[in-house]
C-alpha positions in Angstrom: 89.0 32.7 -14.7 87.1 31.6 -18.0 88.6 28.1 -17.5 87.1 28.1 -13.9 83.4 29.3 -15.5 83.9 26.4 -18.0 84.5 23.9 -15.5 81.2 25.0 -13.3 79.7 24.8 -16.2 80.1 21.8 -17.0 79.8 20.4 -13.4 76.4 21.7 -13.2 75.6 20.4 -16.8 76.8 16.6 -15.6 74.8 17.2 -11.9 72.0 18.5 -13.0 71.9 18.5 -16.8 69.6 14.9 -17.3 65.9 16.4 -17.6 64.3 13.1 -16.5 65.9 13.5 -13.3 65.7 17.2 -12.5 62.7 16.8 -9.9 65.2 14.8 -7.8 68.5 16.2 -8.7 67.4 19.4 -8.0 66.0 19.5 -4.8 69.2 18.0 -3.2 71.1 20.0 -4.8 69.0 22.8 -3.1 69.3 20.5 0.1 73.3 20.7 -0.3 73.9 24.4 -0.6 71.5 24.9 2.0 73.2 22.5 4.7 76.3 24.4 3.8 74.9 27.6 4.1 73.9 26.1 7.4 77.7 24.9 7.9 79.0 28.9 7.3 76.4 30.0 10.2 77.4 27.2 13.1 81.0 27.9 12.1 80.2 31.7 13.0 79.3 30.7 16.4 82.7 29.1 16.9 80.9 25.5 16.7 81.6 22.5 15.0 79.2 22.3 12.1 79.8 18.0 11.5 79.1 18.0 15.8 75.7 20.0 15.3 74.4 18.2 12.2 74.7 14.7 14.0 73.0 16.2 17.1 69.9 16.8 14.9 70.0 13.0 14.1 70.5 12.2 17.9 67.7 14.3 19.0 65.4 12.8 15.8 66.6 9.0 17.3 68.2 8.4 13.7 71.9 8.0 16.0 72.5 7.0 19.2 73.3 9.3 22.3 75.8 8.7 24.6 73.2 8.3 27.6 69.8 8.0 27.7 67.7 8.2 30.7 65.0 6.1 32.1 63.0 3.9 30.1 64.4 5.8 26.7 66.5 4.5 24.4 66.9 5.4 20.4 63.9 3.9 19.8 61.8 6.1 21.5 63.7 9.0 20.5 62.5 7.6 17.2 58.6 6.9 17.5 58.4 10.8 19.5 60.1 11.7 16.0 57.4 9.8 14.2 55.4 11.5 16.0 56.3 15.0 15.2 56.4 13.7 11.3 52.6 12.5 10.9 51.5 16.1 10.9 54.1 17.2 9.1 53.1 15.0 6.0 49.8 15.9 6.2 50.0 19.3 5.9 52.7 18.7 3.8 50.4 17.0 1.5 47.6 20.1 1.9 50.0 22.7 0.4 50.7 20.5 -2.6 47.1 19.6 -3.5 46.5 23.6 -3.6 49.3 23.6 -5.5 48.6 21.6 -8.4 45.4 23.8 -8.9 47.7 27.3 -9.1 46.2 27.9 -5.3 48.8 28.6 -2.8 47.0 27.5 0.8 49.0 29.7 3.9 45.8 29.2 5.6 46.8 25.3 6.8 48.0 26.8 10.3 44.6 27.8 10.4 42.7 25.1 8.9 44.5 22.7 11.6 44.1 25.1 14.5 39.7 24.9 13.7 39.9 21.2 13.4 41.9 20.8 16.2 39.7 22.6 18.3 36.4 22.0 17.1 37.3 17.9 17.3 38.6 18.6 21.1 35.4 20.2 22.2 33.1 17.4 20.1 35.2 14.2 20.6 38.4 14.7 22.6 36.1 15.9 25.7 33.7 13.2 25.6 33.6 9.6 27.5 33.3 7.8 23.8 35.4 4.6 24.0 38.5 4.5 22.0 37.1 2.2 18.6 34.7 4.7 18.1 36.5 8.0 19.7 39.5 7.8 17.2 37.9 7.4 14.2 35.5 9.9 15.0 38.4 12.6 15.5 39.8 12.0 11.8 36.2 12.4 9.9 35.6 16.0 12.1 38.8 16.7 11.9 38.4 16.2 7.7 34.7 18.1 7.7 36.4 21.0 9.4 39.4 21.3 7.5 37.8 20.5 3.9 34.9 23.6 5.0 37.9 26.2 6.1 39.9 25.1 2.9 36.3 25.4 1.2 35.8 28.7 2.3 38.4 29.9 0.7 38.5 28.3 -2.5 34.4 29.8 -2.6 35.8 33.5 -2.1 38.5 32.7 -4.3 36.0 31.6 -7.3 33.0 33.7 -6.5 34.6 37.1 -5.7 38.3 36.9 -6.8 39.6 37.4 -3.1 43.3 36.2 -3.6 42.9 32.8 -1.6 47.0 34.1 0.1 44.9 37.1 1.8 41.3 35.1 2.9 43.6 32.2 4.3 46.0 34.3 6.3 43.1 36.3 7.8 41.1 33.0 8.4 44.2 32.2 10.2 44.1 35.3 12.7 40.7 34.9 12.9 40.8 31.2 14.0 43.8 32.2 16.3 42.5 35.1 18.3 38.3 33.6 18.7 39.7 30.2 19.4 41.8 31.4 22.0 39.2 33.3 23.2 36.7 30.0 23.8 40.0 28.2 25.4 40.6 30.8 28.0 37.2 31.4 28.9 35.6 27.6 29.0 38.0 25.0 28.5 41.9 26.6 30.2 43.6 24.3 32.6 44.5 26.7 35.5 48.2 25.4 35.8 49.0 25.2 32.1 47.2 27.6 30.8 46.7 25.8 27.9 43.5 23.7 26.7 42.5 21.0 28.8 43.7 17.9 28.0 42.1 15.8 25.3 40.6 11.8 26.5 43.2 9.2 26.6 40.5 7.1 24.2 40.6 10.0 21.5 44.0 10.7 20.9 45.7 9.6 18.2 49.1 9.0 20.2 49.4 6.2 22.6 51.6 7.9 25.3 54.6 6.5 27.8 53.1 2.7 26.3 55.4 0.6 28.0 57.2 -1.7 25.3 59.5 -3.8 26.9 62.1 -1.6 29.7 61.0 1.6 27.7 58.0 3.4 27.7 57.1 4.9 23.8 54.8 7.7 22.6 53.8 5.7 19.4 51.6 7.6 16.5 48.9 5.8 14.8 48.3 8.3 12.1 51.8 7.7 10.9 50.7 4.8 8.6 47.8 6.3 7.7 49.9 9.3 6.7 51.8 7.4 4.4 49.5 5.7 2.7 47.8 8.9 2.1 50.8 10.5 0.2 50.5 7.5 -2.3 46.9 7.8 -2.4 47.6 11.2 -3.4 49.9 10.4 -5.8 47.7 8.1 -7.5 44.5 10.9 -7.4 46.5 14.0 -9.1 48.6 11.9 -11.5 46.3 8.8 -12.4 42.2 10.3 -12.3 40.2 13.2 -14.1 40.3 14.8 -11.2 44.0 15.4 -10.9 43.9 16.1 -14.1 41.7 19.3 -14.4 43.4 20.3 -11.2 46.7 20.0 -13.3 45.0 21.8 -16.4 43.2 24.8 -14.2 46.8 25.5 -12.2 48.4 25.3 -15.6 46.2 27.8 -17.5 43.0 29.0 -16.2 41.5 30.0 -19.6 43.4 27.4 -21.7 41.4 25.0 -19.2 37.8 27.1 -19.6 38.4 27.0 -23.2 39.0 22.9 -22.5 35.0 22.8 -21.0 36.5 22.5 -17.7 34.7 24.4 -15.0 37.5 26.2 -13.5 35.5 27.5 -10.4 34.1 23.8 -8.9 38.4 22.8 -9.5 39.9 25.2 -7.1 36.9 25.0 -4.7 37.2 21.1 -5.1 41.0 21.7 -4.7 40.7 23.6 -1.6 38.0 21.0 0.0 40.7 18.8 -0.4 43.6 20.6 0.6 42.0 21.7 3.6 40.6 17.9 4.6 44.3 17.1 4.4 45.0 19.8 6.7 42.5 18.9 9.0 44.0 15.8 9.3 47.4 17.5 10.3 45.6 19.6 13.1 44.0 16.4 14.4 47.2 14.5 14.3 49.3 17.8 15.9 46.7 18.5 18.4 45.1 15.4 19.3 48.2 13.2 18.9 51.2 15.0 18.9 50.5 17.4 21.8 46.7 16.7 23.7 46.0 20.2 24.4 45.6 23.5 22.3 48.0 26.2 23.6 46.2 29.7 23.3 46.7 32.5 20.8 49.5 30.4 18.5 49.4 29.2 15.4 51.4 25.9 14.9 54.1 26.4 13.2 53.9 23.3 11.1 51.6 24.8 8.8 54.0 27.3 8.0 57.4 24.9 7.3 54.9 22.6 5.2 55.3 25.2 2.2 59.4 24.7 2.4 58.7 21.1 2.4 56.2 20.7 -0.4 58.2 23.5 -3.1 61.7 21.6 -1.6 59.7 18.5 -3.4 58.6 20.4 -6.5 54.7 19.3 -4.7 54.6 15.4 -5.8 53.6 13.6 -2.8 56.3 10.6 -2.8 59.1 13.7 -2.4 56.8 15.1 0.3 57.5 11.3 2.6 61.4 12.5 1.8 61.5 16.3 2.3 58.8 16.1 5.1 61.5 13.6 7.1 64.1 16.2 6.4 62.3 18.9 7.9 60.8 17.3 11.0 64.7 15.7 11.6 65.6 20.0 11.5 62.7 21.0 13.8 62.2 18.0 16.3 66.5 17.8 17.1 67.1 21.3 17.2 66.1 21.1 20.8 68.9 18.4 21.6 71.3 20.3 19.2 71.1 23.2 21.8 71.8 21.3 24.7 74.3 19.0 23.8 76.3 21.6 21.3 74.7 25.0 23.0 74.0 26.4 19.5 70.2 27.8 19.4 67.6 26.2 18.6 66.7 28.8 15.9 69.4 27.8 13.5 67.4 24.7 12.4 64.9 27.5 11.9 67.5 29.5 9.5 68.3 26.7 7.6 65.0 25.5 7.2 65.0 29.3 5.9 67.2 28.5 3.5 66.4 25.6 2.1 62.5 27.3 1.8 65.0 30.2 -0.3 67.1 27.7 -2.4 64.1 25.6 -3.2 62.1 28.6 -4.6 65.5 29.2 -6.8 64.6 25.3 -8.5 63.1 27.3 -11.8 66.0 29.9 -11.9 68.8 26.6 -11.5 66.8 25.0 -13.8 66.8 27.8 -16.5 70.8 28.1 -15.7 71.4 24.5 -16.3 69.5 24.4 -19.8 71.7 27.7 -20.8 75.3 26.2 -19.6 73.6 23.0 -21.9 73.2 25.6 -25.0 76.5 27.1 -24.5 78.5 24.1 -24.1 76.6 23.2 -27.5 77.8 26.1 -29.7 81.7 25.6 -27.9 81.4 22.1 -28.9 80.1 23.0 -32.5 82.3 25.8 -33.3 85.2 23.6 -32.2 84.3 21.0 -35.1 83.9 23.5 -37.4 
């Protein structure tokens, strides 16, 4: 038994012992035990666990089915995938701005269900044309995610209101008087959802025949990258990113700095929520065209797992963000071709959300098997 400890020991020391490499080495780690946790479950429902893993690639377009049916192929599979991923980034990239200032945003669900809505009614129902309609629906979209996500950071810094409560009661409110306005001026009677947003001012150019195939291809997509390095480039290389880094590190240490703490987390939460306004723009305007009543996407929620899966930097976010959209967006082909439900890509994104809030507590491990295997080492010399 004490030569088994000393061998997972010094496994984990080897794995995950190089400090320089923890932020990566880490996370897949939590990625592993996670996909075998998953593994354990599928075998408990008498499925093959290797059959329902590449199912989720199939349904993401990342392998090929065996049939496909009209104008499809794995290439559409693929740009519907990519299309499922652009507001995942984004709001992917709202948790982890919050983040760096110590301010955990919940509220994104929210903050993407306002901008969604608000950009509908304002530029998604109008007869704009499409060069002015689309970039119209990214800057409302930004204004009315970066005000929500202001809101919050203002009650956070002006009367202490924990910005976890505000954000998850902005996100019933916005859910419950939002679906209020959809069913009583803008339902579609067969539906029942919103109305359907103008072909000119969404996001996602549907069925566009390419070839024998028709594709749902997303133009935020690039965008979406390009924001992640931007992002990168703001919290690690400006002032900015650095007070941000300095107020969610120590709020006094970063007072007694000169740095106004107050106008950093409202800054921070303007800018989380404009990221997350971009999500609801992207999900609602793209993604989807219509607004489904009384439900908060769920997107905003599976963002956390992705950002704390990444330890919040924004080049992880591209990778983990992949992960979790490959989970959610081929769980639906993982049902019907292995007849598992859907809802395990749901535990396992569970899990990895459980394992990747456990990176601290591995890391702590990993540093004491290093002291241990120190002193062993020593004593043996001496």
């Amino acid at each position: 038994m004490q030569k088994n400890k000393h061998i997972i020991k010094r496994g984990m020391v080897r794995l995950l012992g190089n400090d320089r490499y923890q932020g990566i080495t880490i996370p897949l780690f939590a990625i592993v035990l996670s996909l075998l946790a998953g593994a354990v479950i599928i075998l408990f429902q008498g499925k093959n666990p290797l059959t329902a893993y590449q199912n989720l690639l199939q349904g993401s377009g990342l392998l090929p089915k065996a049939t496909y049916a009209g104008y499809k192929s794995m290439l559409t599979d693929f740009t519907s995938f990519m299309n499922a991923w652009t507001p995942m980034l984004f709001a992917s990239l709202s948790v982890a701005v919050a983040l760096r200032a110590g301010l955990f945003n919940i509220g994104v669900s929210g903050q993407m269900l306002c901008a969604g809505f608000l950009t509908t009614i304002t530029v998604g129902y109008s007869s704009l044309s499409a060069p002015l309609a689309k970039p119209l629906v990214l800057v409302v979209g930004i204004l009315v995610g970066a005000l929500v996500g202001g809101l919050i950071g203002w009650l956070k810094y002006q009367f202490n209101i924990n910005e976890v409560v505000s954000s998850i009661m902005i996100n019933y409110i916005a859910q419950y008087v939002i679906s209020f306005f959809i069913n009583t001026y803008y339902v579609n009677p067969v539906s029942r959802q919103s109305n359907a947003v103008s072909k000119a001012a969404r996001l996602t150019l549907m069925d566009t025949p390419v070839g024998n195939l028709k594709m749902d291809i997303p133009l935020g997509i690039v965008l979406a990258v390009l924001t992640a390095f931007a992002v990168k480039f703001l919290l690690d290389r400006t002032t900015f990113g650095y007070e941000l880094k300095c107020v969610g590190t120590s709020r006094n240490a970063a007072r007694y700095a000169g740095i106004h703490v107050g106008r950093n987390m409202i800054a921070a939460m303007v800018f989380s929520g404009g990221l997350a306004g971009l999500s609801g723009v992207t999900y609602f305007l793209g993604y989807f065209g219509s607004i489904q009543p009384r439900v908060l996407p769920s997107t905003g929620f599976d963002a956390i797992a992705v950002s704390l899966l990444a330890n919040s930097n924004p080049i992880g976010i591209i990778a983990s963000s992949f992960l979790i959209t490959v989970l959610s967006k081929g769980s639906t082909y993982m049902n019907s071709a292995s007849g598992l439900e859907s809802e395990i890509a749901s535990v396992i994104t569970g899990v990895i959300l459980l394992f990747s809030a456990c990176g601290a507590f591995i890391q702590y491990k990993v540093k004491s098997y290093q002291d241990e295997l120190k002193e062993e080492t020593e004593r043996g010399k001496g």
